[in-house]
N, CA, C and O atoms as CSV, one atom per row, in Angstrom:
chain,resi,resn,atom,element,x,y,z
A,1,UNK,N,N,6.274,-8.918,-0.916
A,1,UNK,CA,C,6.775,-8.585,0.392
A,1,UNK,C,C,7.051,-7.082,0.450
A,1,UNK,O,O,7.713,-6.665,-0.501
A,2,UNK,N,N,6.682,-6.184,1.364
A,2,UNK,CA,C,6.936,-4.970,1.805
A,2,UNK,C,C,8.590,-4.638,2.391
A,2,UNK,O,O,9.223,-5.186,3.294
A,3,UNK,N,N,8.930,-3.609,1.546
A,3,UNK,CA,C,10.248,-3.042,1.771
A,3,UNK,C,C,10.228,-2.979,3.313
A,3,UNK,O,O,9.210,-2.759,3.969
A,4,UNK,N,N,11.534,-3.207,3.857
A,4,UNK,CA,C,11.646,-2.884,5.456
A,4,UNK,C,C,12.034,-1.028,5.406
A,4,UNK,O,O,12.741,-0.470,4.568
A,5,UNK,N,N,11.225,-0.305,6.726
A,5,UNK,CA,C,11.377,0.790,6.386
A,5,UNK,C,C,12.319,1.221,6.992
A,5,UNK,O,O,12.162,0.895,8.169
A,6,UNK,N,N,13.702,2.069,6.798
A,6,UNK,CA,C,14.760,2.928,6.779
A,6,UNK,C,C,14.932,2.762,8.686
A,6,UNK,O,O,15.819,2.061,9.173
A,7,UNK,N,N,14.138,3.370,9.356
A,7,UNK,CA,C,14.261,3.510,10.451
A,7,UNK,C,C,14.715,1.841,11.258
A,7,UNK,O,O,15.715,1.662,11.953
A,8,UNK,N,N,13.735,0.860,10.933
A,8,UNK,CA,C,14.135,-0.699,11.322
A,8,UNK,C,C,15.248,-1.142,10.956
A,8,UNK,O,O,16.037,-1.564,11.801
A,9,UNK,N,N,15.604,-1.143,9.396
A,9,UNK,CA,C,16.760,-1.443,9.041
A,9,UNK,C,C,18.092,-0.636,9.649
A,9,UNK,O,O,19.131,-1.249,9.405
A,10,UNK,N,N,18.242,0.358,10.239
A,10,UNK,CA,C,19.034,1.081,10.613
A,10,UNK,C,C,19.526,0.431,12.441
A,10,UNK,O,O,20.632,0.093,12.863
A,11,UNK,N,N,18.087,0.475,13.186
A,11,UNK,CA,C,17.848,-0.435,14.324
A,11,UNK,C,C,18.302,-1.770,14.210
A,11,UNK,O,O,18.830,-2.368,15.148
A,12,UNK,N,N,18.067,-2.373,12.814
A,12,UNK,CA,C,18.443,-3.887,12.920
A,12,UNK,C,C,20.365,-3.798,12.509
A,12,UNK,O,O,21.127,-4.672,12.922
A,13,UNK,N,N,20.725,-2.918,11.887
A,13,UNK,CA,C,22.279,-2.664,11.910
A,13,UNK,C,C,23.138,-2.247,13.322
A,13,UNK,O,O,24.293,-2.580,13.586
A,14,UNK,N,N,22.265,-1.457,14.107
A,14,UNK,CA,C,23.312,-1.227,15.577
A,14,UNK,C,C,22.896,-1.975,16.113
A,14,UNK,O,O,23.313,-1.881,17.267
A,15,UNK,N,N,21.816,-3.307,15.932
A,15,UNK,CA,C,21.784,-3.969,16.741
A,15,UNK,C,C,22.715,-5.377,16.567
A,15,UNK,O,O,23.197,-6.197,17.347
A,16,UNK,N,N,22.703,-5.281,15.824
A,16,UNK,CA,C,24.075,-6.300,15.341
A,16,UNK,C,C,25.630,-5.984,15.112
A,16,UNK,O,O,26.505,-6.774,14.758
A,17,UNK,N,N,25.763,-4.366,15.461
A,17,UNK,CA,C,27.383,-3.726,15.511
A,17,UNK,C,C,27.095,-3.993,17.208
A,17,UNK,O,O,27.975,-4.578,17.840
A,18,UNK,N,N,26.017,-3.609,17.813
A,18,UNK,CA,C,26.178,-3.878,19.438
A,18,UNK,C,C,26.297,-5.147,19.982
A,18,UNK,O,O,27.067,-5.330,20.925
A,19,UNK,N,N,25.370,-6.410,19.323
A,19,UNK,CA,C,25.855,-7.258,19.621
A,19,UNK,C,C,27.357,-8.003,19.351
A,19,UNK,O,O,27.702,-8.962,20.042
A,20,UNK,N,N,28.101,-7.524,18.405
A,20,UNK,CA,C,29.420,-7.504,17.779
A,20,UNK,C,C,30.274,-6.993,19.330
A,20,UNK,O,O,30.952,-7.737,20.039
A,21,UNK,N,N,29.985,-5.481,19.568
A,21,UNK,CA,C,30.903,-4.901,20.450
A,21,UNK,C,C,30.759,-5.579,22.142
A,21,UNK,O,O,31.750,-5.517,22.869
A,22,UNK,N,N,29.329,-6.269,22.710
A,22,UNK,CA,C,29.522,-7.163,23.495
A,22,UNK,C,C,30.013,-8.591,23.555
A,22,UNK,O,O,30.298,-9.217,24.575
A,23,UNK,N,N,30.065,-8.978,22.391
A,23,UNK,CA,C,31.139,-9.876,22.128
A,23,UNK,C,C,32.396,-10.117,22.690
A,23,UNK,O,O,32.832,-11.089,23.306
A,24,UNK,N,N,32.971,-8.894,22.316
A,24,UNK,CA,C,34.278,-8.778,22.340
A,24,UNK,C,C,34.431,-7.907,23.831
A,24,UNK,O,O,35.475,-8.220,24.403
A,25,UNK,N,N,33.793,-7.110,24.410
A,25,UNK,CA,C,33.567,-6.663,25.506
A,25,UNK,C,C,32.589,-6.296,26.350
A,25,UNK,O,O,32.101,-5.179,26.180
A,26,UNK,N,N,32.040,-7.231,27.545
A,26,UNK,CA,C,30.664,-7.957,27.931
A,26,UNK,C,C,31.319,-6.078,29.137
A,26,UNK,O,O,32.070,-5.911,30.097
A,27,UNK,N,N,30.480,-5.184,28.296
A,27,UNK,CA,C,29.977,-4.225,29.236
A,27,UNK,C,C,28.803,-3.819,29.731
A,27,UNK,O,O,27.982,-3.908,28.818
A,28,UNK,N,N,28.213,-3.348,30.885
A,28,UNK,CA,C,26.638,-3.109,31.119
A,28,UNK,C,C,25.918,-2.188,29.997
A,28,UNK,O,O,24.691,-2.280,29.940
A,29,UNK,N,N,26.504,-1.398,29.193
A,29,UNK,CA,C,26.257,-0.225,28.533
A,29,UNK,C,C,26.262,-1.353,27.162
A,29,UNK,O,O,25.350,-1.082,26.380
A,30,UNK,N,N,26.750,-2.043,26.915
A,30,UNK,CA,C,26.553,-2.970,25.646
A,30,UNK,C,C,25.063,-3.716,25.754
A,30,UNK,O,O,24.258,-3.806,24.827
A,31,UNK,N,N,24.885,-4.241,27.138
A,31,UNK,CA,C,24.344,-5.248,27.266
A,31,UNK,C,C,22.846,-4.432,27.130
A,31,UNK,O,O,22.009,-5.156,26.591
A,32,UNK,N,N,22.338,-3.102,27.497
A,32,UNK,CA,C,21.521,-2.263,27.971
A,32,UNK,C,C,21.047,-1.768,26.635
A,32,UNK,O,O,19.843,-1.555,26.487
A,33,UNK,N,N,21.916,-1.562,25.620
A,33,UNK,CA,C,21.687,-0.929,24.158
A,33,UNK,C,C,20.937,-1.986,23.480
A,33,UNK,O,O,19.834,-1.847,22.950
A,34,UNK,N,N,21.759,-3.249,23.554
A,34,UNK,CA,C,21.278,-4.494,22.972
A,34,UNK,C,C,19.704,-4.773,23.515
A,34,UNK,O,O,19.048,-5.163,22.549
A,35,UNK,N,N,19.055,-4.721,24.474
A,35,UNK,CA,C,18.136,-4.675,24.667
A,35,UNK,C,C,17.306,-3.459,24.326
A,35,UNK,O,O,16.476,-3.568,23.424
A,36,UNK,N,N,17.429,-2.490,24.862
A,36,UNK,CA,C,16.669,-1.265,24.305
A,36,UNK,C,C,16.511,-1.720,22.891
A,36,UNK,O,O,15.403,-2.064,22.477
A,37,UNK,N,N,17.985,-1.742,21.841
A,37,UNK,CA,C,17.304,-1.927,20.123
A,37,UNK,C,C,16.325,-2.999,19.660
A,37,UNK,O,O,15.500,-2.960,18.747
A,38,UNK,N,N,16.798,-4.510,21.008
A,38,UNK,CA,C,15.809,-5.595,20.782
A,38,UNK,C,C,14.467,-4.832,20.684
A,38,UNK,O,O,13.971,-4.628,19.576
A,39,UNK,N,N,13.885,-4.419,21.786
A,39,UNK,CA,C,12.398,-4.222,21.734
A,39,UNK,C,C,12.172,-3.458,20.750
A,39,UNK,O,O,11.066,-3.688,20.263
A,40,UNK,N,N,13.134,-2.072,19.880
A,40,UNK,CA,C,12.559,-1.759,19.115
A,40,UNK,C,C,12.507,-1.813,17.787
A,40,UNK,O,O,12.031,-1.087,16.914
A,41,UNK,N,N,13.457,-3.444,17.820
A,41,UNK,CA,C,13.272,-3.875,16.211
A,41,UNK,C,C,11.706,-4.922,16.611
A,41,UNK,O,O,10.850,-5.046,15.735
A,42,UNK,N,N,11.556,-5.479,17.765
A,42,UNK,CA,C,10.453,-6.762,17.656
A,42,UNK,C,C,9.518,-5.514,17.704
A,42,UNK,O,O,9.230,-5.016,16.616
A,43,UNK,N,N,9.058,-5.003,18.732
A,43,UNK,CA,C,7.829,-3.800,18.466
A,43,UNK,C,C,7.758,-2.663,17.754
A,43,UNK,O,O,7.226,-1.586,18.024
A,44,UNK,N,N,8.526,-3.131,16.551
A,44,UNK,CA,C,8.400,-1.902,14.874
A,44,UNK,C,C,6.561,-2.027,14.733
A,44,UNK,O,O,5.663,-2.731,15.195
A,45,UNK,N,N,6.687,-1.060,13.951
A,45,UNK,CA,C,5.083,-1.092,13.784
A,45,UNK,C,C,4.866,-1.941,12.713
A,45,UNK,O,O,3.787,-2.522,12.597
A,46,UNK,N,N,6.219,-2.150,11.516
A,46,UNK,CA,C,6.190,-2.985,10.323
A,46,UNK,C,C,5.991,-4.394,10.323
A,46,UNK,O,O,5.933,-5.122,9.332
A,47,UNK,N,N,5.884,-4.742,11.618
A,47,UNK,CA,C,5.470,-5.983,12.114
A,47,UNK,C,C,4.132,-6.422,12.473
A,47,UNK,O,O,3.728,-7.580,12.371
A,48,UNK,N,N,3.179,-4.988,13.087
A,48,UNK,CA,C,1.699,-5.072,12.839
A,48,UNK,C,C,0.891,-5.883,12.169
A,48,UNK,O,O,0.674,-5.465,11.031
A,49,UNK,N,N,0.209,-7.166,12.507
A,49,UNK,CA,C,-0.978,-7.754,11.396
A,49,UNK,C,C,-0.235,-8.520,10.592
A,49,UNK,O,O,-0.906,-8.938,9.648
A,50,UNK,N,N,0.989,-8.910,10.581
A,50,UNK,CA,C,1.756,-9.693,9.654
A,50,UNK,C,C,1.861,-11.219,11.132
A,50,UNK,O,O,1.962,-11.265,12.358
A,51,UNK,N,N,1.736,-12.360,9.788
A,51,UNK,CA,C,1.935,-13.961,10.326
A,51,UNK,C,C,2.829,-14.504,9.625
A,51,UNK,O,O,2.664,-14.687,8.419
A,52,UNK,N,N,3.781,-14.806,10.181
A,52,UNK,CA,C,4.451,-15.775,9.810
A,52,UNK,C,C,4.081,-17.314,9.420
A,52,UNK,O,O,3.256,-17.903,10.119
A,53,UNK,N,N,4.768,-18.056,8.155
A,53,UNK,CA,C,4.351,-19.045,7.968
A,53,UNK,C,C,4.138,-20.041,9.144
A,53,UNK,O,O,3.101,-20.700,9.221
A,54,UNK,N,N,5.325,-20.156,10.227
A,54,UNK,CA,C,5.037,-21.104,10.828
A,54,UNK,C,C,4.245,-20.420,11.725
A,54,UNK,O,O,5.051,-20.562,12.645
A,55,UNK,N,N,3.222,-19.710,12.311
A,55,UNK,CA,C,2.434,-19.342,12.765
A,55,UNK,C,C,1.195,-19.660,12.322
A,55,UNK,O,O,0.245,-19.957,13.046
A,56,UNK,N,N,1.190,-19.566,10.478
A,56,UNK,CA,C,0.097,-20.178,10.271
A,56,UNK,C,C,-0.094,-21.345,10.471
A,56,UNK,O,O,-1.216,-21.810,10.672
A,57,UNK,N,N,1.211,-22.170,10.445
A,57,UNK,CA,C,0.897,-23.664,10.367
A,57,UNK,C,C,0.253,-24.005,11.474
A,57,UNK,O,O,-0.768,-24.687,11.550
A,58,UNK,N,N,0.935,-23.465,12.431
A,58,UNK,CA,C,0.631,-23.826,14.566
A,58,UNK,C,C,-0.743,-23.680,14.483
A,58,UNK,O,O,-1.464,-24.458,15.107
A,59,UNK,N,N,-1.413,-22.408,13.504
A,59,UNK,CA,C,-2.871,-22.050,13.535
A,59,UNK,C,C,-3.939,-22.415,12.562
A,59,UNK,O,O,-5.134,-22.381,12.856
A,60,UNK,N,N,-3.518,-22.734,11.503
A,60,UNK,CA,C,-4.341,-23.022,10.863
A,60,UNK,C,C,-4.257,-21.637,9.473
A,60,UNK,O,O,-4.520,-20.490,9.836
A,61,UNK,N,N,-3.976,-21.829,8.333
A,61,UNK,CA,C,-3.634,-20.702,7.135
A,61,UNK,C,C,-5.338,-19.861,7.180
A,61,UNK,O,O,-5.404,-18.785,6.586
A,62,UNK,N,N,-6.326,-20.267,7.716
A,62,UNK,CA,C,-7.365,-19.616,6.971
A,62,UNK,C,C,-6.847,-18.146,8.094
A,62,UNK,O,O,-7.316,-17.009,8.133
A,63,UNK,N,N,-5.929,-18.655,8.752
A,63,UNK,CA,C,-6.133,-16.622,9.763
A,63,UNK,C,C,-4.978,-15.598,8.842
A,63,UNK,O,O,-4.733,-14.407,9.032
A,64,UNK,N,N,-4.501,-16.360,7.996
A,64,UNK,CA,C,-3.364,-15.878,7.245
A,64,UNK,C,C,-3.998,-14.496,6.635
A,64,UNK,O,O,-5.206,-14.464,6.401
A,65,UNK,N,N,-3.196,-13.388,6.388
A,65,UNK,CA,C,-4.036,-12.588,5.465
A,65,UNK,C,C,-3.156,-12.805,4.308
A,65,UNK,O,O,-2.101,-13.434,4.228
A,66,UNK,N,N,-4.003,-11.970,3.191
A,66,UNK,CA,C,-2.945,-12.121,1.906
A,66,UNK,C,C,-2.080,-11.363,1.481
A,66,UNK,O,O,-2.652,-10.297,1.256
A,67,UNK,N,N,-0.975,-11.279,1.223
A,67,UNK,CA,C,-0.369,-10.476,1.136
A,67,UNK,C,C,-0.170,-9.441,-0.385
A,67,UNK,O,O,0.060,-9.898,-1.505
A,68,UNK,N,N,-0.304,-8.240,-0.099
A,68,UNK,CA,C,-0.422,-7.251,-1.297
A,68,UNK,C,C,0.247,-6.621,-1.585
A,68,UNK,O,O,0.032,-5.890,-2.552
């Protein structure tokens, strides 16, 4: 498995201190961050060409690539 790179992991931490701080206080400026970081932890580029197992299953493993 490929290290997650610095920049995602950092995105995937305020995105979980932001979802923390709308928790506790449902502000528009919470709610607005939380989305902005969503899209840019799902559209990381480290996600490119990678399948998930249950993706293969839904599809069939021969689309799987291998992992190196």
């Amino acid at each position: 498995m490929r290290q997650i790179p610095d920049d995602l992991a950092q995105a995937q931490e305020e995105w979980h201190a932001t979802y923390q701080q709308l928790a506790a206080c449902q502000r528009t400026a919470h709610r607005r961050r939380l989305i902005h970081l969503s899209s840019v932890v799902l559209f990381h580029p480290y996600w490119q060409g990678q399948r998930s197992a249950g993706w293969a299953a839904l599809h069939g493993a021969h689309h799987v690539r291998a992992a190196t």
